[in-house]
C-alpha positions in Angstrom: -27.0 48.4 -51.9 -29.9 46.6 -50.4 -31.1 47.3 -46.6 -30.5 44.4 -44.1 -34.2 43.6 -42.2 -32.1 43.2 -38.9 -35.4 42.0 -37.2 -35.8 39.5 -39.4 -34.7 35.7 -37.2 -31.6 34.7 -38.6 -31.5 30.7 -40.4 -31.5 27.7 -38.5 -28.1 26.7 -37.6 -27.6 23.3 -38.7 -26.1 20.8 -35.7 -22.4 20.6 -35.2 -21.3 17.7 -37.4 -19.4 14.7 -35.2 -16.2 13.5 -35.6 -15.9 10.0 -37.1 -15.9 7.3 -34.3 -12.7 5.6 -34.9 -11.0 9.1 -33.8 -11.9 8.2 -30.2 -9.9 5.1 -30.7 -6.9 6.4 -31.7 -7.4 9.0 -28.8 -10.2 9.2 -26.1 -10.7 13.5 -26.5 -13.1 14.5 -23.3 -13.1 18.1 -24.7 -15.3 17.1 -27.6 -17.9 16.9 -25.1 -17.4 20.0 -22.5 -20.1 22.1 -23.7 -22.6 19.2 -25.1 -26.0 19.0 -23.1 -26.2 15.0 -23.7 -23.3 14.0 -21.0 -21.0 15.0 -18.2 -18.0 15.7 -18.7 -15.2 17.1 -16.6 -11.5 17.6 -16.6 -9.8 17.9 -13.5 -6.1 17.4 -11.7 -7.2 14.3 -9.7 -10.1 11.6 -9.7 -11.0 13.1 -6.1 -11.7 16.7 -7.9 -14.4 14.9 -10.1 -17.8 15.8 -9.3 -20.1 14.2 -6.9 -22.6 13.3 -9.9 -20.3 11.0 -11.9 -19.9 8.6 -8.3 -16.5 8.0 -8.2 -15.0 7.5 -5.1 -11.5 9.4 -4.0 -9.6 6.6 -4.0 -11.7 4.0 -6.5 -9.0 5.4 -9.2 -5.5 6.5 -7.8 -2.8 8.4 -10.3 0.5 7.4 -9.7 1.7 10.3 -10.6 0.6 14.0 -12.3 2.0 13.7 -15.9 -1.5 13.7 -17.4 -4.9 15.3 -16.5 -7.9 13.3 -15.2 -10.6 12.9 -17.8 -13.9 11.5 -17.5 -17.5 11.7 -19.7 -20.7 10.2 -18.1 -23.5 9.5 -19.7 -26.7 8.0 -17.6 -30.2 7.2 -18.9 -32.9 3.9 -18.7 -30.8 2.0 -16.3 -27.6 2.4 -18.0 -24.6 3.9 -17.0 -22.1 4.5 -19.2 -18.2 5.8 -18.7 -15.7 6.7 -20.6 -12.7 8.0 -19.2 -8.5 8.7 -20.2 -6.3 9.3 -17.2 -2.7 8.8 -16.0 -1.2 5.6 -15.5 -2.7 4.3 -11.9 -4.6 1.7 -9.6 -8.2 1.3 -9.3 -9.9 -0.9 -6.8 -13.3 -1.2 -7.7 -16.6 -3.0 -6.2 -20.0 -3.5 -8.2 -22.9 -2.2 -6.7 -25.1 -5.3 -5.6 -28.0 -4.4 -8.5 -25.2 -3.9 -10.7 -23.3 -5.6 -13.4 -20.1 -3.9 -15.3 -18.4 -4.5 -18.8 -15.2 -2.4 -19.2 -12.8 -2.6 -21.6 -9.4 -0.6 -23.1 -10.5 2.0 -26.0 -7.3 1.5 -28.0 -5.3 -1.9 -29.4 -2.1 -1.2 -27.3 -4.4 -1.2 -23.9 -1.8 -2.1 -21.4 -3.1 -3.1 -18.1 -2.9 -5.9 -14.9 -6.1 -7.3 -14.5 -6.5 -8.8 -10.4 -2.9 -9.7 -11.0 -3.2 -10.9 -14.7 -1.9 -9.1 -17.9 -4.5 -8.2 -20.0 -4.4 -9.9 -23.3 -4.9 -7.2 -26.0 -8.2 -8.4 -27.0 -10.0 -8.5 -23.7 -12.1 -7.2 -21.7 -13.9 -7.8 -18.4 -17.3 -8.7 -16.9 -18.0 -7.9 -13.1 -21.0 -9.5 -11.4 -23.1 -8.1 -9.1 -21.3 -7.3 -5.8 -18.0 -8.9 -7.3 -14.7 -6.6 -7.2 -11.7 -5.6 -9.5 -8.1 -4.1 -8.8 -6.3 -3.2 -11.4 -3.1 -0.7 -12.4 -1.4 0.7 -15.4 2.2 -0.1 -15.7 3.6 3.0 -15.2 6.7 2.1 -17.1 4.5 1.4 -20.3 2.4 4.6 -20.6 1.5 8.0 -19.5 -2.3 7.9 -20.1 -4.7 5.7 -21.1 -8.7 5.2 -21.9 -11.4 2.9 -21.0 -15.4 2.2 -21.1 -17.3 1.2 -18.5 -20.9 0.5 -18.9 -23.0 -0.6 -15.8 -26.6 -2.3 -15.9 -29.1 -3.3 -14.0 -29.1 -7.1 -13.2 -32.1 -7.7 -14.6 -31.0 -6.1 -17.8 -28.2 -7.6 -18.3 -27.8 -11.4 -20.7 -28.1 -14.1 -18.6 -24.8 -15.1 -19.5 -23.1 -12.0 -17.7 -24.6 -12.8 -14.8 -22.4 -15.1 -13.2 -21.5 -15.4 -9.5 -18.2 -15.0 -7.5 -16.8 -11.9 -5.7 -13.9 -11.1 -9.0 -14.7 -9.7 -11.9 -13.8 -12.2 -14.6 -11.2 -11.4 -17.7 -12.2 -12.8 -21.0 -9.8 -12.8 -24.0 -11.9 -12.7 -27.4 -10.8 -12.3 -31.1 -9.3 -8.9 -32.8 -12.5 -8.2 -34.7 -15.3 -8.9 -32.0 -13.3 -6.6 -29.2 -13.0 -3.7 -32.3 -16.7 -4.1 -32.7 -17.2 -3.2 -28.9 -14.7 -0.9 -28.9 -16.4 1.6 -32.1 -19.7 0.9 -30.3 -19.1 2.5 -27.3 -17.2 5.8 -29.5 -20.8 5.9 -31.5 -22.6 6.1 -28.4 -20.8 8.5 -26.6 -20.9 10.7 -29.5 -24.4 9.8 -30.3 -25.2 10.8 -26.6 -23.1 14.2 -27.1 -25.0 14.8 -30.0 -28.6 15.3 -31.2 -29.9 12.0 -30.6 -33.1 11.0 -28.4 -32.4 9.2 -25.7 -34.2 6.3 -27.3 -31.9 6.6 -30.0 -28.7 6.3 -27.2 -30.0 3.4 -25.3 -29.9 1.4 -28.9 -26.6 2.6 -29.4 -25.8 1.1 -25.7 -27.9 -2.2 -26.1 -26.3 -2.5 -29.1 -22.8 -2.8 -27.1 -24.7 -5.4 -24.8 -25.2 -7.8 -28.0 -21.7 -7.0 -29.2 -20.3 -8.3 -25.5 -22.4 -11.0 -25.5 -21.1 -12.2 -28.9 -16.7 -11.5 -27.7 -18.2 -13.5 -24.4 -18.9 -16.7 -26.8 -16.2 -16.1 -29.2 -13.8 -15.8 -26.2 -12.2 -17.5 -23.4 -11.6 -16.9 -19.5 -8.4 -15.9 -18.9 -7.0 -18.1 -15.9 -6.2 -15.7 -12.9 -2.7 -16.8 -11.1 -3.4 -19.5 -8.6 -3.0 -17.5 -5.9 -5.0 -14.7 -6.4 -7.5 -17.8 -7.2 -7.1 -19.1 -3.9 -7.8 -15.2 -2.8 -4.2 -15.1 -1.5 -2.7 -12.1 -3.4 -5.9 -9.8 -2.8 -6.4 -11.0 0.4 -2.6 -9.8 1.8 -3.3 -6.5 -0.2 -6.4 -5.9 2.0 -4.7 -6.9 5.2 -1.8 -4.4 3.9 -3.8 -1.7 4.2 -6.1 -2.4 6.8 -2.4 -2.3 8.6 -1.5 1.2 7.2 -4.7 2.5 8.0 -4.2 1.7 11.7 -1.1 3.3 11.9 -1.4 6.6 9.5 1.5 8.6 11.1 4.1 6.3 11.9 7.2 5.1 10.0 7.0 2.4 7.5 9.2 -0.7 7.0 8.8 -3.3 4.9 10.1 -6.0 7.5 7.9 -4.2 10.3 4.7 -4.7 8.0 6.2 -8.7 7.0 6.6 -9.3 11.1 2.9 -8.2 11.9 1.4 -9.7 8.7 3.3 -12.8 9.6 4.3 -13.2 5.8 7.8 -12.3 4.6 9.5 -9.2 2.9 9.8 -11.1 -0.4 5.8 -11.7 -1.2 4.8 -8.5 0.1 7.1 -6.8 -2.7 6.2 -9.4 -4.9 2.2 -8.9 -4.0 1.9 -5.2 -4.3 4.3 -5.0 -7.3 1.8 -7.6 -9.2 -1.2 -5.8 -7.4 -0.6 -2.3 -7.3 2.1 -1.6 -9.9 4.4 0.3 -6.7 6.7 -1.1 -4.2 5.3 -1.3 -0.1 6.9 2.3 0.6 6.3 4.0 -3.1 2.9 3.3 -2.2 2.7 4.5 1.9 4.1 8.2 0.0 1.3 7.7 -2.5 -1.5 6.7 0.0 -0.7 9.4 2.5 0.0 12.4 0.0 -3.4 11.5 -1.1 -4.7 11.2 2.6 -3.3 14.9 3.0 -5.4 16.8 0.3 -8.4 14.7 1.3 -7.8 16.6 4.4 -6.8 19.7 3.5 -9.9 19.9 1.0 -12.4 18.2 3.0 -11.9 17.7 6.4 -13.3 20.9 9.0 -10.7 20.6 11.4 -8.1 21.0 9.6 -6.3 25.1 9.1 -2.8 24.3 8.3 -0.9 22.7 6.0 1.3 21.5 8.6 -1.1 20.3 10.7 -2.8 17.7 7.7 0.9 16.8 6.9 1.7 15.6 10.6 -1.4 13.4 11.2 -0.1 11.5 8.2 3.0 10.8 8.6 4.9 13.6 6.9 7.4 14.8 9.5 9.9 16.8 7.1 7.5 19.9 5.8 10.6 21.0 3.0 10.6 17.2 1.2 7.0 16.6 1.5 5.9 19.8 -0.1 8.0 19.3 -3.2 6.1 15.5 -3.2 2.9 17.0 -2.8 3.3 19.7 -5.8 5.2 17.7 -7.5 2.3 14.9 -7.2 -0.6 17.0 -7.8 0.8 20.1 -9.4 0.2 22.8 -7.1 1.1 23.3 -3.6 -0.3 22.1 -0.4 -1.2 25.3 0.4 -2.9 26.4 -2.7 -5.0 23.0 -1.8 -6.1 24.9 1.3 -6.6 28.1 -0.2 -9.3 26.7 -2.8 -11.0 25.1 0.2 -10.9 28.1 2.4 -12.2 29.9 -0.6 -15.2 27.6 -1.4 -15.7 28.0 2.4 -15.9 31.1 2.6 -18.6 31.6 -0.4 -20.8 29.2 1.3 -20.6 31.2 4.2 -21.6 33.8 2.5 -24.1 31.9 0.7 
């Protein structure tokens, strides 16, 4: 039998082969790309979990509820930014950065989604200009999780024909072929960017999704907002809506106290935040103000009990609001506090 020369370097592994692109179509998989160099990715209970490095905001994307992880994978390079994320049915309010324009877009055909109080046609996608802003949701009726791309750009970068002005993002329905087009692109980059490729080779994978929205923006239409959100009336009630609930974060919530102070009545506020938010006035206080309770209890200094972050936000009945919490986030409001205290206590250490 012939001796092994166990110091002799063992072959070149040859690189992991990728999955065909359309895959990512039928199902946005973030654990393709957990241990690739190329991207970020990370998997986490809540957008507010995500790490600092992917710039997401605690409250730019908000779950309606826990029945499916968080999922996002970054990938930033020349300017570009580009996102792809799958996460529970939700409501994202979203501004672009001033130097910034965005194209985002469903990954799969069956992309259900209200668009700054429009349905999204299934072919369609959206084009924000610099400094404009977006607030969506996903019926939650419809679908448990969904995916999306977002790619970002500097202005300058960016077709002149993206660059229009006004403070919403615009919705633009184009034909079945030129949105599958964008679609594969952005799967191709992703795993190009997870893969082996330079990133030269990336950036003509992503510029190559900039001439493919370019071509759905001529092949398409705008799709006409309602005419009040045109006249800025259905986002502008939203924001007054919560500029009221932030100003009173502990105290009891009803709908015809809200209508009285807003001077509007009972009918268009349910009518507005159904159309806006996907959740009725108080399904959305509970939501709001669980959320505003593990910000607390995760972030905030002065904050030791679980009692104490559930009283300065309104939750008066410890019993019923722990089983919404857990049953929100999946784990207790105390095991919230625990991971903090434990993270403090390393950094102590530290």
């Amino acid at each position: 039998m012939p001796e092994i020369d166990r110091d002799e370097p063992e072959a070149a592994q040859p690189p992991p082969r990728l999955p065909d692109p359309t895959i990512l179509l039928k199902e946005f998989d973030p654990t393709l790309f957990l241990h690739s160099k190329g991207v970020i990715a990370a998997i986490v209970a809540d957008p507010m979990d995500f790490p600092a490095t992917v710039g997401i905001g605690p409250n730019d994307w908000v779950p309606h509820r826990s029945s499916a992880p968080c999922s996002l994978v970054l990938y930033e390079s020349g300017g570009f930014r580009l996102v792809g994320a799958r996460l529970p049915c939700g409501h994202f309010d979203v501004r672009c950065p001033p130097d910034r324009v965005l194209v985002t877009f469903g990954l799969k055909e069956t992309h259900n989604a209200v668009f700054n109080g429009t349905v999204m046609p299934p072919a369609s996608f959206a084009i924000g200009p610099a400094g404009s802003r977006c607030i969506a949701h996903w019926p939650s009726d419809r679908v448990v999780s969904q995916s999306f791309v977002a790619l970002g750009l500097p202005v300058d970068a960016a077709p002149a024909e993206w660059r229009a002005t006004g403070d919403l993002c615009t919705l633009y329905e184009t034909t079945t072929t030129a949105i599958r087009d964008l679609r594969l692109l952005a799967a191709k980059a992703f795993l190009s960017a997870a893969g082996l490729a330079t990133p030269e080779q990336v950036e003509a994978e992503i510029r190559r999704i900039v001439e493919a929205t370019t071509t759905a923006l001529r092949r398409g239409r705008v799709v006409p907002a309602p005419s009040a959100l045109g006249a800025r009336g259905y986002l502008d009630l939203v924001d007054r809506i919560d500029a009221y609930l932030a100003a009173n974060p502990s105290e009891p919530v009803r709908l015809e106290d809200v209508a009285a102070a807003l001077k509007v009545s009972r009918r268009t506020i349910h009518n507005v935040m159904i159309r806006v938010r996907g959740l009725t006035l108080l399904a959305y206080v509970r939501l709001i103000r669980l959320r505003a309770v593990r910000l607390d209890l995760l972030r905030s200094p002065d904050v030791r009990l679980v009692k104490q972050a559930a009283m300065r936000n309104g939750f008066l009945h410890q019993g019923r609001f722990s089983k919404d919490y857990t049953d929100l986030f999946g784990e207790s409001p105390s095991a919230t506090l625990e991971r903090r205290s434990t993270v403090d206590a390393k950094t102590a250490r530290e």
